[in-house]
mmCIF file of the N, C-alpha and C atoms, coordinates in Angstrom:
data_MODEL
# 
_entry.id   MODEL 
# 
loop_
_atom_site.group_PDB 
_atom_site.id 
_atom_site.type_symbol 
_atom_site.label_atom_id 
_atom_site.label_alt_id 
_atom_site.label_comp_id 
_atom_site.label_asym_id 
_atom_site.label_entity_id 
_atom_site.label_seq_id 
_atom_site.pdbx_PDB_ins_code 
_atom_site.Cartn_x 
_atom_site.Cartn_y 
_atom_site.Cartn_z 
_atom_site.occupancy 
_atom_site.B_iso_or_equiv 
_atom_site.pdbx_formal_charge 
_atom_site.auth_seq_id 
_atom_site.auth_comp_id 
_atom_site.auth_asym_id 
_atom_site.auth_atom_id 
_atom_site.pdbx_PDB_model_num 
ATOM 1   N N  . UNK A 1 1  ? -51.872 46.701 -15.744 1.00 0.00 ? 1  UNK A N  1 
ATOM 2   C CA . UNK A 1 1  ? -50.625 47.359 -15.458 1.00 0.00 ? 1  UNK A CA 1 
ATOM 3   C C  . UNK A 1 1  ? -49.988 46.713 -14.222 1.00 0.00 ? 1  UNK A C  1 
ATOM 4   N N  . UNK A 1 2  ? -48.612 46.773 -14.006 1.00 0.00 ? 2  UNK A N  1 
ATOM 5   C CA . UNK A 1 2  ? -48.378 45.644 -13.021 1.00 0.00 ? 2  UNK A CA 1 
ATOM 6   C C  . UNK A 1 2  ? -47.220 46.552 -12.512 1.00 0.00 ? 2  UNK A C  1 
ATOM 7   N N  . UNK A 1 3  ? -47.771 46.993 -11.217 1.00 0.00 ? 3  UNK A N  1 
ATOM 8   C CA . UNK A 1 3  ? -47.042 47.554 -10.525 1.00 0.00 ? 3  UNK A CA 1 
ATOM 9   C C  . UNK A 1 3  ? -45.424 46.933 -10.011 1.00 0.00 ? 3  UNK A C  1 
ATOM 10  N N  . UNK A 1 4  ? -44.525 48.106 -9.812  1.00 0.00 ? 4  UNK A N  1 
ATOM 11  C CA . UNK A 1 4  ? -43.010 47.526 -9.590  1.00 0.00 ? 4  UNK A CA 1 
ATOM 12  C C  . UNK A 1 4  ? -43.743 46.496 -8.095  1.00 0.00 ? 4  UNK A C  1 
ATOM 13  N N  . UNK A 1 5  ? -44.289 47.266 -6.818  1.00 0.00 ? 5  UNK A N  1 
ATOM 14  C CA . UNK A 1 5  ? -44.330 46.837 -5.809  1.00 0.00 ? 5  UNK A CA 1 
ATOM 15  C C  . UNK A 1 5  ? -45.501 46.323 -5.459  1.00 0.00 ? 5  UNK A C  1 
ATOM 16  N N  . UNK A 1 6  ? -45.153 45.179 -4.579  1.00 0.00 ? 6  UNK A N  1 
ATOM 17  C CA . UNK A 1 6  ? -46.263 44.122 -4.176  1.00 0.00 ? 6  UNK A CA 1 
ATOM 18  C C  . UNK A 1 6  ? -46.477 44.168 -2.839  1.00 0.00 ? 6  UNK A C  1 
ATOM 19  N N  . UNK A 1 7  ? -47.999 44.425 -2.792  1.00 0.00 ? 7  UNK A N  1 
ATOM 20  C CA . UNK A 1 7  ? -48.424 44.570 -1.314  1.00 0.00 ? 7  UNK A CA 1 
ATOM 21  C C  . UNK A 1 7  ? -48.466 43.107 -1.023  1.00 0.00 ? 7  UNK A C  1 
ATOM 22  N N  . UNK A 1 8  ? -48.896 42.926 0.172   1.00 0.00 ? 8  UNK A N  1 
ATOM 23  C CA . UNK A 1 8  ? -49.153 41.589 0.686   1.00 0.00 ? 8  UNK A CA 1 
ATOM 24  C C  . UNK A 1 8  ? -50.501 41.532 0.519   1.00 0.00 ? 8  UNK A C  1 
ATOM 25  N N  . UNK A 1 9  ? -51.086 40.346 0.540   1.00 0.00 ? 9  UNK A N  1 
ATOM 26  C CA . UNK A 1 9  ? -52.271 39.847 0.181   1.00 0.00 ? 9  UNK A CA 1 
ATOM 27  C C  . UNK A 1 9  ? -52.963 39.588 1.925   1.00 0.00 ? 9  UNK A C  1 
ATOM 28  N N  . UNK A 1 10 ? -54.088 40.701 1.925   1.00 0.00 ? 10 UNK A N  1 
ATOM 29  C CA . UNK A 1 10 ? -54.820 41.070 2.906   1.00 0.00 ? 10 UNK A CA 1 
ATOM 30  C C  . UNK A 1 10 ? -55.398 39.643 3.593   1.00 0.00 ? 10 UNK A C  1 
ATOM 31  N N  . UNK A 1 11 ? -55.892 38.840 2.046   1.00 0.00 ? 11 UNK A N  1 
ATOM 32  C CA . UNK A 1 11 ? -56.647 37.598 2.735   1.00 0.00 ? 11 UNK A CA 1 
ATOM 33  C C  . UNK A 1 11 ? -55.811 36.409 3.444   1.00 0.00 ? 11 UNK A C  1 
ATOM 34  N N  . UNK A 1 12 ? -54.589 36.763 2.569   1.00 0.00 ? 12 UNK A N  1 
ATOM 35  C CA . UNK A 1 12 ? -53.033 35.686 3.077   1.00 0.00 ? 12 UNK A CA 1 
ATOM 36  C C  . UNK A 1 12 ? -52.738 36.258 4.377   1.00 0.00 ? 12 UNK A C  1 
ATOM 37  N N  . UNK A 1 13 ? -53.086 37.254 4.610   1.00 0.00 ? 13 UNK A N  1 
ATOM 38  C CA . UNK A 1 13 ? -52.368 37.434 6.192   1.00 0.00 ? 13 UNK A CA 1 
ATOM 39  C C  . UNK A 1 13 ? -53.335 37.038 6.872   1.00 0.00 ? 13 UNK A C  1 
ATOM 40  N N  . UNK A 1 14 ? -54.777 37.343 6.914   1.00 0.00 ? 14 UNK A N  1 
ATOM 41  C CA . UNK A 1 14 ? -55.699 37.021 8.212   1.00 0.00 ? 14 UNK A CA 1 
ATOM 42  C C  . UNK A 1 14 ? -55.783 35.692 8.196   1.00 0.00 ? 14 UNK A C  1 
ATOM 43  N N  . UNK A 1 15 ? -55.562 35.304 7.090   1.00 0.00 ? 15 UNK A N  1 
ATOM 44  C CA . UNK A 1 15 ? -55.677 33.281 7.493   1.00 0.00 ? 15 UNK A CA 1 
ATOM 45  C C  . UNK A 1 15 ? -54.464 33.234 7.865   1.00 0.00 ? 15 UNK A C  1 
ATOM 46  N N  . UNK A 1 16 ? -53.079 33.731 7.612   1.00 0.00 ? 16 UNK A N  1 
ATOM 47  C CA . UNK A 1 16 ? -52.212 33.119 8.403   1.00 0.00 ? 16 UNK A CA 1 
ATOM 48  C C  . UNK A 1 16 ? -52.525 33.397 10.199  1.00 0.00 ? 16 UNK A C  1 
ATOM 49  N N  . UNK A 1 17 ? -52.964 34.301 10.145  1.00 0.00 ? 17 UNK A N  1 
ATOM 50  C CA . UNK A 1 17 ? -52.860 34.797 11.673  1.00 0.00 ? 17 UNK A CA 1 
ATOM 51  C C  . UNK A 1 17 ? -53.987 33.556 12.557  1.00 0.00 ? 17 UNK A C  1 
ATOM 52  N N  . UNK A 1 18 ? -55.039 33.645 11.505  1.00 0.00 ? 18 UNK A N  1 
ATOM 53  C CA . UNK A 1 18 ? -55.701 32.652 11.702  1.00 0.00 ? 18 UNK A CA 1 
ATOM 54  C C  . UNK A 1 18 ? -55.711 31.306 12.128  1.00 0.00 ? 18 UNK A C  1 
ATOM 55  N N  . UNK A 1 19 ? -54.902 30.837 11.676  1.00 0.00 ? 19 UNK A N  1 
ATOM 56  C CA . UNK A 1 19 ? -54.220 29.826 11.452  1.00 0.00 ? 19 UNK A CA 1 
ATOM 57  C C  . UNK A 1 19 ? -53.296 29.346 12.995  1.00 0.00 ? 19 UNK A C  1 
ATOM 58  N N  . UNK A 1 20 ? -52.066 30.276 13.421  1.00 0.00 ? 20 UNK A N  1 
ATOM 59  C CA . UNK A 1 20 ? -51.698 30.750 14.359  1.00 0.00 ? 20 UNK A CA 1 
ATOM 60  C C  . UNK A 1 20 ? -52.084 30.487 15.213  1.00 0.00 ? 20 UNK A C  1 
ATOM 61  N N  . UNK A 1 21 ? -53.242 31.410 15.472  1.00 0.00 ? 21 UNK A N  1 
ATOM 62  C CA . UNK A 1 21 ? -54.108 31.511 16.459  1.00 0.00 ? 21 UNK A CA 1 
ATOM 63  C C  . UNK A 1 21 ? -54.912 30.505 17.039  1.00 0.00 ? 21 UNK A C  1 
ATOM 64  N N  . UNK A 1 22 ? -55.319 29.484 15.984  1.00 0.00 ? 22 UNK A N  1 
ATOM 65  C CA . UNK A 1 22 ? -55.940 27.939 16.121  1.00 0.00 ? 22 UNK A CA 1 
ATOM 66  C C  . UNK A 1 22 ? -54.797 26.966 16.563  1.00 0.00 ? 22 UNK A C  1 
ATOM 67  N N  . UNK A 1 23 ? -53.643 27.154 16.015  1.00 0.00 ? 23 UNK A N  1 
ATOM 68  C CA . UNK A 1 23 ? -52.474 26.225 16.762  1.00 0.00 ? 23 UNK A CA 1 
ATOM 69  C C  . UNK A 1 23 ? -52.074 27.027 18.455  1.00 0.00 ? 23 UNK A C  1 
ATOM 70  N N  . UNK A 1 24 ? -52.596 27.512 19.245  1.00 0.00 ? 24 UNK A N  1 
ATOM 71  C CA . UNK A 1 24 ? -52.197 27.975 20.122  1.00 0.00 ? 24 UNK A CA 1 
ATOM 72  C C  . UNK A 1 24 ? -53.125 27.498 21.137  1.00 0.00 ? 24 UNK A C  1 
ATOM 73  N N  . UNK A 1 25 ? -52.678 26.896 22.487  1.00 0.00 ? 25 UNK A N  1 
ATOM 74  C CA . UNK A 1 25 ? -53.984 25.815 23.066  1.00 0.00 ? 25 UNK A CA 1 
ATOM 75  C C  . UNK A 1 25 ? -54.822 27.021 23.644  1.00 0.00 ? 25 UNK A C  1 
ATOM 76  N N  . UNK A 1 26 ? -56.083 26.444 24.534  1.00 0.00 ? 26 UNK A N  1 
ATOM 77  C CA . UNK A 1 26 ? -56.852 26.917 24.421  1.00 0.00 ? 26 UNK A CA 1 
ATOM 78  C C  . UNK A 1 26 ? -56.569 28.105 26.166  1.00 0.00 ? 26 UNK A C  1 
ATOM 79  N N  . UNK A 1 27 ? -55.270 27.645 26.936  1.00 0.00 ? 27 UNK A N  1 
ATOM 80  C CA . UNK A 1 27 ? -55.108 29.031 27.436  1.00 0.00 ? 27 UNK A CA 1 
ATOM 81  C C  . UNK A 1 27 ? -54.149 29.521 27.120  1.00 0.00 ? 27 UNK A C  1 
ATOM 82  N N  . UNK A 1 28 ? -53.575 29.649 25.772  1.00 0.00 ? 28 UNK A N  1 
ATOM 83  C CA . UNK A 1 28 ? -52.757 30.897 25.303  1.00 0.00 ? 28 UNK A CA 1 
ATOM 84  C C  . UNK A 1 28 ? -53.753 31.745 24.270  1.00 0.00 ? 28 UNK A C  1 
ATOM 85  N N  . UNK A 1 29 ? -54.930 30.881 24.055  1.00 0.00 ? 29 UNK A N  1 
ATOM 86  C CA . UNK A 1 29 ? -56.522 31.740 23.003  1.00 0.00 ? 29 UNK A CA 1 
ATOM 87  C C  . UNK A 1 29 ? -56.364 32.654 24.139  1.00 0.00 ? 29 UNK A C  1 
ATOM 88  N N  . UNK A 1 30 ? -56.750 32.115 25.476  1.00 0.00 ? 30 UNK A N  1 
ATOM 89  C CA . UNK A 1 30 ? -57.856 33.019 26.415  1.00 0.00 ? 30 UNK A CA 1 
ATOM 90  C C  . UNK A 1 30 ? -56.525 34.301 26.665  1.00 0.00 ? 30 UNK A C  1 
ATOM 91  N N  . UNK A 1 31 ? -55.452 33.821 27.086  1.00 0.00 ? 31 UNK A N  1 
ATOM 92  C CA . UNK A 1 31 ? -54.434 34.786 27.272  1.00 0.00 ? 31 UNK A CA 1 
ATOM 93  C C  . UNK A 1 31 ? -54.888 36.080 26.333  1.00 0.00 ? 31 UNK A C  1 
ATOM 94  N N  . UNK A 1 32 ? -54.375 35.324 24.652  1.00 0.00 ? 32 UNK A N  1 
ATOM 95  C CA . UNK A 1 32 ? -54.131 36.624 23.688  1.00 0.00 ? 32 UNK A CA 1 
ATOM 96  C C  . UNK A 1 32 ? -55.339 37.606 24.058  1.00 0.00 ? 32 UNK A C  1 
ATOM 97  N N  . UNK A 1 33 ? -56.800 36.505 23.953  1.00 0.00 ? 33 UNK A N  1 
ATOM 98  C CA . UNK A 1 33 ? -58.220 37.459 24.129  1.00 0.00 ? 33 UNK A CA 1 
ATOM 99  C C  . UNK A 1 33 ? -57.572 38.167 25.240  1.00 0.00 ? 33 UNK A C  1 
ATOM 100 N N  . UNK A 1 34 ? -57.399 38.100 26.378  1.00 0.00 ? 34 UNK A N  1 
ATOM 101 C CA . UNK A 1 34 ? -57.344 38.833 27.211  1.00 0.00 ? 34 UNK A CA 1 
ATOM 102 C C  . UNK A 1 34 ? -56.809 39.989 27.076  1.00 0.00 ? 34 UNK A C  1 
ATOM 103 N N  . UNK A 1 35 ? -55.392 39.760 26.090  1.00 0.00 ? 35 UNK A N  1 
ATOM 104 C CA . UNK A 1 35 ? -54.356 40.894 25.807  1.00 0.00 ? 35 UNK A CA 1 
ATOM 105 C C  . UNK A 1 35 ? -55.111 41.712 25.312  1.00 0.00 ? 35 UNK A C  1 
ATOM 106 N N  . UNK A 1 36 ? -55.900 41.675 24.084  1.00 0.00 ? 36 UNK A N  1 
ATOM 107 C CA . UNK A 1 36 ? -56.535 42.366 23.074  1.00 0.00 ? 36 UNK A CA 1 
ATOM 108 C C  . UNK A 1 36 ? -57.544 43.160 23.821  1.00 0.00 ? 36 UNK A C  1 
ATOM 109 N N  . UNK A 1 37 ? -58.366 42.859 24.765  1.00 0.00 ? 37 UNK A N  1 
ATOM 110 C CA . UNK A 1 37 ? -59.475 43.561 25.681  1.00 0.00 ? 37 UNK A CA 1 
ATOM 111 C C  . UNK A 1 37 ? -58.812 44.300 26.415  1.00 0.00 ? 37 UNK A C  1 
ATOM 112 N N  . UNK A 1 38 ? -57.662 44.066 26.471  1.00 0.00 ? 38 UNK A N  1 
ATOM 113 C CA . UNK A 1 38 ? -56.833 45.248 27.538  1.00 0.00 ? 38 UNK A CA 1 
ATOM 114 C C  . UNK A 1 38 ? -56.668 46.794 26.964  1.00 0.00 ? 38 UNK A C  1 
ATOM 115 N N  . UNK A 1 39 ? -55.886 45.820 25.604  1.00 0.00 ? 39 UNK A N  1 
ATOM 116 C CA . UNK A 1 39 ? -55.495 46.907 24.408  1.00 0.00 ? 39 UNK A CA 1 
ATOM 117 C C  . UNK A 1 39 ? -56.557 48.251 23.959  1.00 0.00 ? 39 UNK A C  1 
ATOM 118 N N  . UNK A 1 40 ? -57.704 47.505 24.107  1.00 0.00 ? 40 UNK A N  1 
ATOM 119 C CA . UNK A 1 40 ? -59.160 48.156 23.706  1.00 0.00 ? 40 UNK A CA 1 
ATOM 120 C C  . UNK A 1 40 ? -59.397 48.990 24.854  1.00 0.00 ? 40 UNK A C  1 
ATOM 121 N N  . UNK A 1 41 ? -59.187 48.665 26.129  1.00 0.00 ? 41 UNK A N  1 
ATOM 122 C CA . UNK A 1 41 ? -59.404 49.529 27.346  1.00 0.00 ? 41 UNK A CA 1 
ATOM 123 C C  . UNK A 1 41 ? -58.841 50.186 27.322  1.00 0.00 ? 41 UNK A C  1 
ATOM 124 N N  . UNK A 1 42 ? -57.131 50.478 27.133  1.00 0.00 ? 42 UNK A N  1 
ATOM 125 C CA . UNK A 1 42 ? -56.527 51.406 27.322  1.00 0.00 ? 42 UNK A CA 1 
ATOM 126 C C  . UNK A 1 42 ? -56.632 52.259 26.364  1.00 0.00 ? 42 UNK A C  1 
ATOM 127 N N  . UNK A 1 43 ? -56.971 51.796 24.664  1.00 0.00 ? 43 UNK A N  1 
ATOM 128 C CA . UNK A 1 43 ? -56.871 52.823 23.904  1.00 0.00 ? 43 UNK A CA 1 
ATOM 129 C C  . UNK A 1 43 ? -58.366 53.771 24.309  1.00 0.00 ? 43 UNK A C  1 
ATOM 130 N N  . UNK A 1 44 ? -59.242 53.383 25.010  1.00 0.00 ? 44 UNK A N  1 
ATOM 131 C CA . UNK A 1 44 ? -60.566 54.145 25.302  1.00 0.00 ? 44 UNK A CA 1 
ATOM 132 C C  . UNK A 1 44 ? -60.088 55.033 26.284  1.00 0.00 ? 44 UNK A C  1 
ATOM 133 N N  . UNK A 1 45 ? -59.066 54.211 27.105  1.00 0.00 ? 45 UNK A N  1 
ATOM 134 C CA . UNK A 1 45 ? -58.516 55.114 28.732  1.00 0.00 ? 45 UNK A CA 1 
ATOM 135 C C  . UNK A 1 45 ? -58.121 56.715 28.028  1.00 0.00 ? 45 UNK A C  1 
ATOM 136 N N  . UNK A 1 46 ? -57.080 56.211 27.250  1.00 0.00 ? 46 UNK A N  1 
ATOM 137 C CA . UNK A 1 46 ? -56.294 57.069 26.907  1.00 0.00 ? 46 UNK A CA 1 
ATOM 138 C C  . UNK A 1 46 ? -57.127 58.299 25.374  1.00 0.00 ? 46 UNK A C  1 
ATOM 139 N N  . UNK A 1 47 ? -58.073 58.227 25.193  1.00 0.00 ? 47 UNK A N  1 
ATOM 140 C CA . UNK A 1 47 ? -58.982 58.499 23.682  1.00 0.00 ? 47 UNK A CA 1 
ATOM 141 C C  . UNK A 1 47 ? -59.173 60.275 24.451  1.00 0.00 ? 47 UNK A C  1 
ATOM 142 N N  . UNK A 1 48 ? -59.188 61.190 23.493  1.00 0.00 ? 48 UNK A N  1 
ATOM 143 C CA . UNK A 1 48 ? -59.582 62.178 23.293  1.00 0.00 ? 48 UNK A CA 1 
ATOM 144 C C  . UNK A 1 48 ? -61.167 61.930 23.485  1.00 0.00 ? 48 UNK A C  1 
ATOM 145 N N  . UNK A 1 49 ? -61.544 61.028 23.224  1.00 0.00 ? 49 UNK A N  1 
ATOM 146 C CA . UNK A 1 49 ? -63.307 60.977 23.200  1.00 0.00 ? 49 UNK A CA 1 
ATOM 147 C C  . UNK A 1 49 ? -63.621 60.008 23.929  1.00 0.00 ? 49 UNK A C  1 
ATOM 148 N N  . UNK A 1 50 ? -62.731 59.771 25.106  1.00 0.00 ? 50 UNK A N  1 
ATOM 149 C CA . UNK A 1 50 ? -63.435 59.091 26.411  1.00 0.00 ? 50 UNK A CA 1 
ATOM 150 C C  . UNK A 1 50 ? -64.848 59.091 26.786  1.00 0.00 ? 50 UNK A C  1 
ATOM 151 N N  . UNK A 1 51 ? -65.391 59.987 26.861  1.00 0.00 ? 51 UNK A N  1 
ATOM 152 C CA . UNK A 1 51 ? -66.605 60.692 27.664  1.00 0.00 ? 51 UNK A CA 1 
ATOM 153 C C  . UNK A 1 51 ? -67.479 60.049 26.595  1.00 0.00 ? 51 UNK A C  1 
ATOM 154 N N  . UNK A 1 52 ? -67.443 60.697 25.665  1.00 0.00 ? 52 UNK A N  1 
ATOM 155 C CA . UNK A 1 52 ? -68.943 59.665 24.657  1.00 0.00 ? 52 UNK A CA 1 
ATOM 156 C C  . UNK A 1 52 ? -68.330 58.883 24.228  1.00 0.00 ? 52 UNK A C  1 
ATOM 157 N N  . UNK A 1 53 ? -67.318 58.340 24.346  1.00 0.00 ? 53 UNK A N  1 
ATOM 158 C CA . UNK A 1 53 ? -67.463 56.547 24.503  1.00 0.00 ? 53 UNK A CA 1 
ATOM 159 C C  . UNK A 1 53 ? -68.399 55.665 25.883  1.00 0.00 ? 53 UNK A C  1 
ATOM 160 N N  . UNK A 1 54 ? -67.882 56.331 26.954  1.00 0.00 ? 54 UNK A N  1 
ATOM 161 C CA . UNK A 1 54 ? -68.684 56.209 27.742  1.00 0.00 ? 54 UNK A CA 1 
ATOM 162 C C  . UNK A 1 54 ? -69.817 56.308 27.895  1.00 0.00 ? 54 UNK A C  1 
ATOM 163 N N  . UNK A 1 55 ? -70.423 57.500 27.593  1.00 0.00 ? 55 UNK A N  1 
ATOM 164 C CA . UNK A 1 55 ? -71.675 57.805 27.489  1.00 0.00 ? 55 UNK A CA 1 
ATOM 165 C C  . UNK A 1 55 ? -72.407 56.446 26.288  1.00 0.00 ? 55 UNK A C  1 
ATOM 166 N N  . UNK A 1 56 ? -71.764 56.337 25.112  1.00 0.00 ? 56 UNK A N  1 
ATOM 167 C CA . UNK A 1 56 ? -71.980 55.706 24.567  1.00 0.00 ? 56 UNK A CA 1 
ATOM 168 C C  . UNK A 1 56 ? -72.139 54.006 24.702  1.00 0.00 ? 56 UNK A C  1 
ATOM 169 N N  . UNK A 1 57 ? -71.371 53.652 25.115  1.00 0.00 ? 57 UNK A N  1 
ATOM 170 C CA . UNK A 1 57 ? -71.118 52.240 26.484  1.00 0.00 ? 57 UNK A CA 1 
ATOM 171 C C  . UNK A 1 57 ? -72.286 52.673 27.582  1.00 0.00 ? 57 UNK A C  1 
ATOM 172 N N  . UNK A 1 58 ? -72.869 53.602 28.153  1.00 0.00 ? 58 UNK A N  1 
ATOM 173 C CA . UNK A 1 58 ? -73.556 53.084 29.172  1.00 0.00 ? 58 UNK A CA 1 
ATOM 174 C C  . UNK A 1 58 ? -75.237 53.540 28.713  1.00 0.00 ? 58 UNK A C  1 
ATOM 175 N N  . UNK A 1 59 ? -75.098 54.275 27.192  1.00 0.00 ? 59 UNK A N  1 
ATOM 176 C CA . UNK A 1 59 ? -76.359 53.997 26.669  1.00 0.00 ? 59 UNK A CA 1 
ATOM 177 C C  . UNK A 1 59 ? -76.567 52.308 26.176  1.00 0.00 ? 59 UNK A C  1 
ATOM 178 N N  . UNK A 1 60 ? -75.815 51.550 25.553  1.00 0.00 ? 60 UNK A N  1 
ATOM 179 C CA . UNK A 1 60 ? -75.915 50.329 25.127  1.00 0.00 ? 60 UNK A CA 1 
ATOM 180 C C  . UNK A 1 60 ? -76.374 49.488 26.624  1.00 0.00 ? 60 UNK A C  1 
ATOM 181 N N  . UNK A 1 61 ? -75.899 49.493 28.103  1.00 0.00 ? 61 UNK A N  1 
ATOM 182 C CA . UNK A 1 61 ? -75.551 48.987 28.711  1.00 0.00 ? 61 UNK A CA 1 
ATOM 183 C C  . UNK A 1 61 ? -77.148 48.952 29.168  1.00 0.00 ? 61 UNK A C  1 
ATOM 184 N N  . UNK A 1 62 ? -77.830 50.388 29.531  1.00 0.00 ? 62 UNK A N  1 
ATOM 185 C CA . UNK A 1 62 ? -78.949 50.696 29.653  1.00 0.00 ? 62 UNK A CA 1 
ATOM 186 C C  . UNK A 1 62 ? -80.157 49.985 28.782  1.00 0.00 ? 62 UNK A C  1 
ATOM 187 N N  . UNK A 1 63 ? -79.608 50.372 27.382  1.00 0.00 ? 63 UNK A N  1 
ATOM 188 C CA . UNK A 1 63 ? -80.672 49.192 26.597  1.00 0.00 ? 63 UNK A CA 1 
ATOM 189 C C  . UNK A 1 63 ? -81.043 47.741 27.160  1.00 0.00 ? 63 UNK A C  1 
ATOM 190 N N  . UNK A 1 64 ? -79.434 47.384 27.046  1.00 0.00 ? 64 UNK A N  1 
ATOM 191 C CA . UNK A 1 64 ? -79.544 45.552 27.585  1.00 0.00 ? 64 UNK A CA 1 
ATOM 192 C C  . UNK A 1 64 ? -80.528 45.667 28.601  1.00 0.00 ? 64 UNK A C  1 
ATOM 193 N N  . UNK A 1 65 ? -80.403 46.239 29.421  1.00 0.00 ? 65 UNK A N  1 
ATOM 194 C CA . UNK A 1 65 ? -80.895 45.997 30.592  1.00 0.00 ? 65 UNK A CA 1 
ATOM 195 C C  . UNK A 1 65 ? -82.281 46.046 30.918  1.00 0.00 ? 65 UNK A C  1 
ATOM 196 N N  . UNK A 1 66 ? -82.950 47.320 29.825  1.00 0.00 ? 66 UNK A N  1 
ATOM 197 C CA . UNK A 1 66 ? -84.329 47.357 29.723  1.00 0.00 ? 66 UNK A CA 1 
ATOM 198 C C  . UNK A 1 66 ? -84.663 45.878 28.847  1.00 0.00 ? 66 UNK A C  1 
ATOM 199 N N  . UNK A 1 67 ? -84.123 45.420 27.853  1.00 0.00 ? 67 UNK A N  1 
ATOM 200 C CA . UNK A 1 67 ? -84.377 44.703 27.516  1.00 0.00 ? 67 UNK A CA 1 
ATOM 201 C C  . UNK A 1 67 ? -84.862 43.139 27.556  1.00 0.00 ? 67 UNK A C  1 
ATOM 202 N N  . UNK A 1 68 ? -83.727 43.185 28.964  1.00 0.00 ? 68 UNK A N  1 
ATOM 203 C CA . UNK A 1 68 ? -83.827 42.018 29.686  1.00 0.00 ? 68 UNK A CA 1 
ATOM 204 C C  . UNK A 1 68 ? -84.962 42.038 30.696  1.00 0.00 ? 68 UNK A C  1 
ATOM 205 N N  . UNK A 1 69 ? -84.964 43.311 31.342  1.00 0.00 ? 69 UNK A N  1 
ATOM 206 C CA . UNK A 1 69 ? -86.322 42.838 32.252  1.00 0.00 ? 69 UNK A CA 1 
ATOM 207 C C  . UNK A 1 69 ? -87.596 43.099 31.323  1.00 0.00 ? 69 UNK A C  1 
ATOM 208 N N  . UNK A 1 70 ? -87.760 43.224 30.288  1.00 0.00 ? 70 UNK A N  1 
ATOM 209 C CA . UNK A 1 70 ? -88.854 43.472 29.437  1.00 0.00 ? 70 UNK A CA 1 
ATOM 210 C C  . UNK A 1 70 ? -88.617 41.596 29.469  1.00 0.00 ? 70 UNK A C  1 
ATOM 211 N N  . UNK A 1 71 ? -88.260 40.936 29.003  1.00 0.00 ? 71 UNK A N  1 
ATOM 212 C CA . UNK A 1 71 ? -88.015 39.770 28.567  1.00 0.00 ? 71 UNK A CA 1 
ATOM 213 C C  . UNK A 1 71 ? -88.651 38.904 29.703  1.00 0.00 ? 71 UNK A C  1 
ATOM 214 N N  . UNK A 1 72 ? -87.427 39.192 30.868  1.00 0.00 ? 72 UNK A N  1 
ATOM 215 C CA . UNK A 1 72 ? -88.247 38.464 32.222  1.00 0.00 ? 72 UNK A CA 1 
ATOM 216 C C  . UNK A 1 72 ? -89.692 39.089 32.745  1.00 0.00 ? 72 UNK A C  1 
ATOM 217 N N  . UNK A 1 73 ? -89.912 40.062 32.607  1.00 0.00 ? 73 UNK A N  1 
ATOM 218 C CA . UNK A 1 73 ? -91.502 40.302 33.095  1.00 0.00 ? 73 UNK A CA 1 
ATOM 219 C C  . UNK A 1 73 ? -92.251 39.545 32.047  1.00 0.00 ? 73 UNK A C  1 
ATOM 220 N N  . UNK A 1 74 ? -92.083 40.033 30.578  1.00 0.00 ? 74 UNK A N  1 
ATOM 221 C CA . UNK A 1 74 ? -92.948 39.115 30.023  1.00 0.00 ? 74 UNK A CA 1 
ATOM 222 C C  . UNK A 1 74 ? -93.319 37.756 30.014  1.00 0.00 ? 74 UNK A C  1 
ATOM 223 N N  . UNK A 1 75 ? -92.009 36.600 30.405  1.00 0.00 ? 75 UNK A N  1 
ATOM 224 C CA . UNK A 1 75 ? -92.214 35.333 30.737  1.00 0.00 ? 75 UNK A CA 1 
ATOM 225 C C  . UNK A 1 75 ? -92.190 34.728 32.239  1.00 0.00 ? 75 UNK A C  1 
ATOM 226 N N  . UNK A 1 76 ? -92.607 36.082 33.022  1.00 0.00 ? 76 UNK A N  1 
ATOM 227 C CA . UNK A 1 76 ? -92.403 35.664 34.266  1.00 0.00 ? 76 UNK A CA 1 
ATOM 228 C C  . UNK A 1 76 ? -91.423 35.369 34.879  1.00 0.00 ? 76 UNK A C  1 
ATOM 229 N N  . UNK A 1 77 ? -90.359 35.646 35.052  1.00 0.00 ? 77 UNK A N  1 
ATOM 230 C CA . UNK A 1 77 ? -89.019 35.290 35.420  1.00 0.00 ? 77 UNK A CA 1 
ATOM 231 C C  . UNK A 1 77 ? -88.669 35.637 36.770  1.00 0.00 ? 77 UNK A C  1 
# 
């Protein structure tokens, strides 16, 4: 059945963006990254569920960390 309307093709857009994104030198990459980590901070700043995000972020943070000195004690570090 062939619908009147045509979405755009999900895989045609991320390679275009893709694409984009590879023609852009390597400090307008670090720029955009930068933009995007901002974007992510503020939408956490601003989140109804700040708090266990946080909580959640500083259980992960806690892991690493056991993890790492498990790592360096074991090889002597």
């Amino acid at each position: 059945m062939e619908l009147p309307i045509r979405f755009p093709d999900e895989r045609e857009k991320v390679r275009e963006e893709a694409l984009a994104f590879r023609r852009l030198t390597p400090q307008q990459q670090s720029a955009h990254l930068l933009e995007i980590i901002a974007l992510g901070a503020a939408m956490m700043r601003d989140s109804p569920h700040r708090e266990a995000m946080l909580r959640l972020q500083q259980a992960h943070e806690d892991a690493w960390q056991a993890a790492q000195k498990e790592l360096f004690a074991r090889h002597g570090l």
